[in-house]
C-alpha positions as CSV (number, residue, x, y, z in Angstrom):
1,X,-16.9,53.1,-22.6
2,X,-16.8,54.6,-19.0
3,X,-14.1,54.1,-16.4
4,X,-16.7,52.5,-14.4
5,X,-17.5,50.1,-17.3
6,X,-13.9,48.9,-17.2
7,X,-13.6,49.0,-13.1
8,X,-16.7,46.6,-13.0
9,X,-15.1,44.0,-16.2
10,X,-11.7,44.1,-14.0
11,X,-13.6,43.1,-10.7
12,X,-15.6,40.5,-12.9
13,X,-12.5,38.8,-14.0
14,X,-10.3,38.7,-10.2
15,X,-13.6,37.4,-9.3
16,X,-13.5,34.4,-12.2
17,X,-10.0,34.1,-11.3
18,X,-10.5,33.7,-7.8
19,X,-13.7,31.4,-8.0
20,X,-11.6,28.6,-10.1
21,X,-8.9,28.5,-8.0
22,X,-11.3,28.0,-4.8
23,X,-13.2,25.2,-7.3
24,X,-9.7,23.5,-7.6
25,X,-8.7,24.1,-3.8
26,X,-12.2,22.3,-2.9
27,X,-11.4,19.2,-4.4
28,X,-11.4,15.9,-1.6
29,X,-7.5,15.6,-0.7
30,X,-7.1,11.6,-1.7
31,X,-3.4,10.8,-2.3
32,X,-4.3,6.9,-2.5
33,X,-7.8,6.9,-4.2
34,X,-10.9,8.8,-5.3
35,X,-11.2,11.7,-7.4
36,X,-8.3,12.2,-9.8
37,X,-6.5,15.1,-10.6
38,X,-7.0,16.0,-14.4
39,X,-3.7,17.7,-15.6
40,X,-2.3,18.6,-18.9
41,X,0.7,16.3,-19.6
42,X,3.5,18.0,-20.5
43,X,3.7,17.2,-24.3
44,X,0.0,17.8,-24.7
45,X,-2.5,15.3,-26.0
46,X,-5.3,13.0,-23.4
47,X,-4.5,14.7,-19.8
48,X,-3.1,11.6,-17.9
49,X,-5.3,10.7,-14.3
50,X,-3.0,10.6,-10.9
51,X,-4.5,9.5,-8.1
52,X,-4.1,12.4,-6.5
53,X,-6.0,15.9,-6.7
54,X,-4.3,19.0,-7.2
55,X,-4.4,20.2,-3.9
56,X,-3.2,17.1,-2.8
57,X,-0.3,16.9,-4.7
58,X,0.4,21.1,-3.8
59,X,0.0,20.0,0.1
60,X,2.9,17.6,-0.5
61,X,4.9,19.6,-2.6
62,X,4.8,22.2,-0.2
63,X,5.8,19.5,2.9
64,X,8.3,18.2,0.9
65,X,10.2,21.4,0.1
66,X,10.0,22.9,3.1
67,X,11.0,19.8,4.9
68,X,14.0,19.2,2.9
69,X,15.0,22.5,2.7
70,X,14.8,24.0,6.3
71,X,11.9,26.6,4.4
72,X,9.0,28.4,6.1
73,X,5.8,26.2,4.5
74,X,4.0,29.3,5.2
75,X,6.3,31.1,2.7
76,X,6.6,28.6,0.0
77,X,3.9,28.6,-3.0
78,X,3.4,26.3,-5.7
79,X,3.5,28.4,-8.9
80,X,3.1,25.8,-11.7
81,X,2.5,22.1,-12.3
82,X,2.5,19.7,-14.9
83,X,2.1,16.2,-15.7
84,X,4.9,14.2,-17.3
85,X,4.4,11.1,-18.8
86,X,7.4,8.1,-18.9
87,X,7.5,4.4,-20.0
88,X,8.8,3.1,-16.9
89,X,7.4,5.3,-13.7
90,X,3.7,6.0,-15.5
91,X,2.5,9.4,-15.2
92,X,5.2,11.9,-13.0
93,X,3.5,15.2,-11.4
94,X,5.9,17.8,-11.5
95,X,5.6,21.4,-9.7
96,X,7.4,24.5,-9.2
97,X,7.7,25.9,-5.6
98,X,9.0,29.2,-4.8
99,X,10.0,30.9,-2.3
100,X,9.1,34.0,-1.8
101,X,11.6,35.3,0.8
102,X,14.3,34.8,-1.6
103,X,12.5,33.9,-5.0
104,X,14.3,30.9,-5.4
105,X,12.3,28.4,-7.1
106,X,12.7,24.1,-6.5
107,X,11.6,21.5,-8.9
108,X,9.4,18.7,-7.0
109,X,8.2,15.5,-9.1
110,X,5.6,12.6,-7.5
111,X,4.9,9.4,-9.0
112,X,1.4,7.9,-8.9
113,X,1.7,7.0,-5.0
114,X,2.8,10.5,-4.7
115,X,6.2,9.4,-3.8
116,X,9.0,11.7,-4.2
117,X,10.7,11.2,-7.4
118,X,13.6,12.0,-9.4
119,X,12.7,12.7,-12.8
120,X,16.0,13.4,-14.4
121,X,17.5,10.3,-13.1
122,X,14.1,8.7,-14.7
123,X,14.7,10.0,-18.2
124,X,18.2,9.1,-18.3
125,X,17.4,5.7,-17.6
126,X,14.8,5.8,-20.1
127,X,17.7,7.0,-22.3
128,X,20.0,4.9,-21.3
129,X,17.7,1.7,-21.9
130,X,16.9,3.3,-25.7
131,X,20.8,3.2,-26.2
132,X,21.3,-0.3,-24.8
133,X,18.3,-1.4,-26.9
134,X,19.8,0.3,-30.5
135,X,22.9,-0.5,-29.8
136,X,25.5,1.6,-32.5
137,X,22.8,2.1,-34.8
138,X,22.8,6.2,-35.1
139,X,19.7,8.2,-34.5
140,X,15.9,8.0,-34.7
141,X,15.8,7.5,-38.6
142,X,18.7,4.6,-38.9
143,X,16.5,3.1,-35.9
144,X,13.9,3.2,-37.5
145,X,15.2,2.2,-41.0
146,X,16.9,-1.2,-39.5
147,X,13.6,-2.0,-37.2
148,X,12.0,-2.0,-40.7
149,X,14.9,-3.9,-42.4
150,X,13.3,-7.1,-43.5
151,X,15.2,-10.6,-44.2
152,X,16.4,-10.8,-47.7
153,X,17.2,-7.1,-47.8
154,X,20.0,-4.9,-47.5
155,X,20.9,-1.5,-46.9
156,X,23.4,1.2,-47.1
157,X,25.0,2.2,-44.5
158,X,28.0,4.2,-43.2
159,X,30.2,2.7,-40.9
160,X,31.9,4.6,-38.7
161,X,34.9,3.2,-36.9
162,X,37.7,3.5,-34.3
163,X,40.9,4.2,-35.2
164,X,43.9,2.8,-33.1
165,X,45.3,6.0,-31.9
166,X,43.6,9.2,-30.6
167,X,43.9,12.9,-32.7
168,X,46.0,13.6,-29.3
169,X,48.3,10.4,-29.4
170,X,49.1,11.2,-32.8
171,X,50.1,14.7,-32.6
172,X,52.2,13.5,-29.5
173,X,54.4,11.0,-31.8
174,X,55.0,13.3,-34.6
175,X,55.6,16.5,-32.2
176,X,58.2,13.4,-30.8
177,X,60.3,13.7,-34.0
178,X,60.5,17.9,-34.0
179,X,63.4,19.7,-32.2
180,X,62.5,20.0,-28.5
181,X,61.9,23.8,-28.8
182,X,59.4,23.5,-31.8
183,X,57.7,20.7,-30.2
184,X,57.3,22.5,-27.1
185,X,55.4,25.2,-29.1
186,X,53.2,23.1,-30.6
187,X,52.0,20.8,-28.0
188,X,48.6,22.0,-28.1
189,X,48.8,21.2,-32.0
190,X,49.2,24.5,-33.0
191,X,51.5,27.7,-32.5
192,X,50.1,30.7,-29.8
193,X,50.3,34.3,-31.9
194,X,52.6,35.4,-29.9
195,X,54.8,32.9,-31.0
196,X,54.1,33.1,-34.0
197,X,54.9,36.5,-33.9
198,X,58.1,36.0,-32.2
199,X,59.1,33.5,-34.5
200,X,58.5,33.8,-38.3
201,X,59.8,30.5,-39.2
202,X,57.4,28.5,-36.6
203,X,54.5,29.4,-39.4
204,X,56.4,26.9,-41.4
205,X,56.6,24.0,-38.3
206,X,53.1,24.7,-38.1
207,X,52.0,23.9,-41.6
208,X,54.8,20.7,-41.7
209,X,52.3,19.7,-38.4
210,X,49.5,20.2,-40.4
211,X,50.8,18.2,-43.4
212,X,52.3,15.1,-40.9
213,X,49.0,15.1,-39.2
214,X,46.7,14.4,-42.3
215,X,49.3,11.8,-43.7
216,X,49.5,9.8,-39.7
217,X,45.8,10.1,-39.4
218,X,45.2,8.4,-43.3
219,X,47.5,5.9,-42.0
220,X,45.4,4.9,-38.8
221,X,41.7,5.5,-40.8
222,X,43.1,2.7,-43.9
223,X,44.7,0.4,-40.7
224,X,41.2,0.4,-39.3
225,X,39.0,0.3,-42.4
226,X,41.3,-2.4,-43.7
227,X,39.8,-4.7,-41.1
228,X,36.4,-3.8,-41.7
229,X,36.5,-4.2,-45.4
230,X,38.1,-7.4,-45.0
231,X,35.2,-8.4,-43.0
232,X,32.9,-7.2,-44.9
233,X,34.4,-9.0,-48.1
234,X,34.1,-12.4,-46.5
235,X,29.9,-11.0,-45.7
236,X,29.9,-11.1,-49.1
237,X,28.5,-7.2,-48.6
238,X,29.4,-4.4,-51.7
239,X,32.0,-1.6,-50.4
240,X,30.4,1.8,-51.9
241,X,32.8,4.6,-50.5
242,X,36.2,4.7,-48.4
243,X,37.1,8.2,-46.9
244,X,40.3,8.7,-47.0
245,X,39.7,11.9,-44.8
246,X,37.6,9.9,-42.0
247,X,37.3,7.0,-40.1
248,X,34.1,6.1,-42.2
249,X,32.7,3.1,-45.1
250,X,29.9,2.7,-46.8
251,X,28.7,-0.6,-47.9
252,X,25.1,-2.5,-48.4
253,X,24.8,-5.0,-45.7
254,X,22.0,-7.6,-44.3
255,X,20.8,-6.7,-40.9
256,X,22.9,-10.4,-39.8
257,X,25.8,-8.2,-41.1
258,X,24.5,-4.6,-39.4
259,X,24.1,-6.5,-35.8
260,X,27.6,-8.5,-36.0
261,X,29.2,-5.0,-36.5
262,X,27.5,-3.9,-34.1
263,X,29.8,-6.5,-31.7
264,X,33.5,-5.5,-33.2
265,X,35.6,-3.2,-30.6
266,X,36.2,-1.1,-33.8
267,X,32.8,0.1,-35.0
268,X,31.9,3.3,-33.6
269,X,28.4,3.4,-34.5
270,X,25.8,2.9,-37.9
271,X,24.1,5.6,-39.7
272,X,21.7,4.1,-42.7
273,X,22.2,6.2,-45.8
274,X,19.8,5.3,-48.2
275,X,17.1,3.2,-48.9
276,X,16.6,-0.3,-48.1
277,X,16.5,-2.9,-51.2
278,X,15.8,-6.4,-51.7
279,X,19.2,-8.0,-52.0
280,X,20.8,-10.1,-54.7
281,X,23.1,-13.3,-55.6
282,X,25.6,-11.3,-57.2
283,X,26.7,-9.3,-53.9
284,X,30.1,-11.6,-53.6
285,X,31.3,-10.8,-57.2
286,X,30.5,-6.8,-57.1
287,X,32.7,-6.3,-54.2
288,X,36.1,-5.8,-56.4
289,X,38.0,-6.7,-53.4
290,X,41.5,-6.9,-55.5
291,X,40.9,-3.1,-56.0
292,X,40.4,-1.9,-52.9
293,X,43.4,-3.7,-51.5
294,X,45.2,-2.4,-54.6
295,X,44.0,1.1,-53.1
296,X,46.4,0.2,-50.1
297,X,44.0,-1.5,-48.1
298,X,45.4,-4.6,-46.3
299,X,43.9,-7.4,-44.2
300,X,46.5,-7.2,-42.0
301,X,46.1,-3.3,-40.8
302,X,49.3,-2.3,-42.8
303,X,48.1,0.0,-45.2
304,X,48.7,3.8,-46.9
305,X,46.1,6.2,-47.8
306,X,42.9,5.2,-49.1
307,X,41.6,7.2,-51.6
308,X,37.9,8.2,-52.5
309,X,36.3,5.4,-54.2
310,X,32.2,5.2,-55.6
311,X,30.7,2.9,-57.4
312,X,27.7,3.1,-59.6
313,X,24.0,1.8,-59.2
314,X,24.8,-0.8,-61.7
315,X,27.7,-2.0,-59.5
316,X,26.3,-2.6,-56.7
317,X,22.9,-4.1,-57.2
């Protein structure tokens, strides 16, 4: 194959090239009617109608950036576009303008009456509204899990709660009962290595930190989970696990049961663990309440260390 051959199929294609974008270019400018422009959405699948054309929607791009900018028009050009879909503005065009003076590139988004648009502030919304709507219910699949949760079943779920006191407020108590010049190195909850360098014996403060830290933190997990069991005892709802390690309980509950936890100040949030299963009449008696308070658990939020507790299918169901 010649040199001429390939000249002629390089021609060919600038003049493809060039032909399309003058098709596209040609289309009637109609920001409020007629022909729309027919633009991949951004997550694929049906292209989305606006009710503007491309060129229509690059003529105000182009406006818009340049007027809010203080750009050259003439030196601005739009370099991609894309259609992005959303469940409360419709269909969002979005383009990129650059400039070519100083190749900085702006992100410009219309809605459907091509009116300027801010689509991160549109999403979050969205987002925001998808939060309100689940409440603490944890992730896509535990959404999806309780939306399918039917009366007369239950599910396991972990419960995550609050405890009364922060990581930070606790370190700050203990740290309270160290001599002044230990505490001092190890505000931050742990020593620097060039004190620990300095100081062999701070090694030893360090791991006494560690050790008071695990035991304070057990105390304010079994305070908070004490609560929540409690509750949960009166739901008539079977405990499956207590973490003595984090601020977490598993138990089958009703979605009545999921929604009112949902409402206490101490839940964090609700992540479904398993499957969902019709529920029975002998929920009340499988909870073995007296052990778990025996465990250290109390009503009250006095309590020690809970320890590691499962029970077997045959328990709870």
């Amino acid at each position: 194959m010649g040199s001429k051959e390939l000249s002629l199929r390089g021609l060919a294609g600038v003049v493809v090239a060039i032909a399309l974008v003058v098709a596209v270019a040609l289309v009637p400018l109609n920001c409020t009617g007629g022909p729309a422009a027919d633009l991949s959405p951004e997550d694929g699948g049906e292209a989305p109608q606006l009710s503007g054309t491309v060129a229509d929607y690059e003529e105000l791009a182009l406006d818009y950036v340049a007027q809010t900018h203080g750009l050259q028009r003439d030196r601005l050009k739009l370099v991609h576009y894309s259609v992005a879909t959303t469940e409360s503005h419709g269909d969002i065009w979005c383009g990129m303008v650059l400039d070519l003076d100083s190749h900085e590139a702006y992100g410009v988004f219309f809605n459907e009456s091509c009116t300027p648009v801010d689509l991160d502030a549109i999403r979050e919304q969205e987002a925001q509204a998808g939060r309100d709507e689940r409440g603490k219910i944890i992730g896509d699949y535990s959404w999806e899990m309780f939306q399918e949760l039917g009366p007369g079943e239950v599910a396991e779920v972990g419960i995550w709660l609050i405890p009364r006191k922060s990581l930070s407020e606790v370190v700050g108590e203990i740290l309270a009962t160290y001599p002044p010049e230990i505490a001092e190195k190890l505000k931050g909850g742990h020593a620097s290595s060039d004190d620990l360098r300095n100081d062999p014996g701070l090694h030893e403060w360090e791991m006494k930190l560690d050790r008071d830290k695990m035991e304070a933190l057990e105390q304010e997990y079994a305070a908070v989970q004490g609560l929540v069991i409690h509750f949960l005892e009166g739901k008539g709802c079977p405990i499956g696990y207590v973490s003595k390690l984090a601020p977490l309980i598993f138990a089958e509950v009703t979605k009545d049961v999921i929604l009112e936890l949902g409402q206490r100040e101490d839940v964090a949030g609700i992540e479904f663990s398993g499957e969902c299963f019709p529920a029975t009449d002998s929920g009340a008696a499988t909870i073995k309440a007296p052990q778990v308070w025996s465990r250290g658990i109390a009503p009250s939020g006095n309590a020690s260390p809970i320890f590691h507790r499962h029970r077997s299918t045959s328990e709870s169901r």
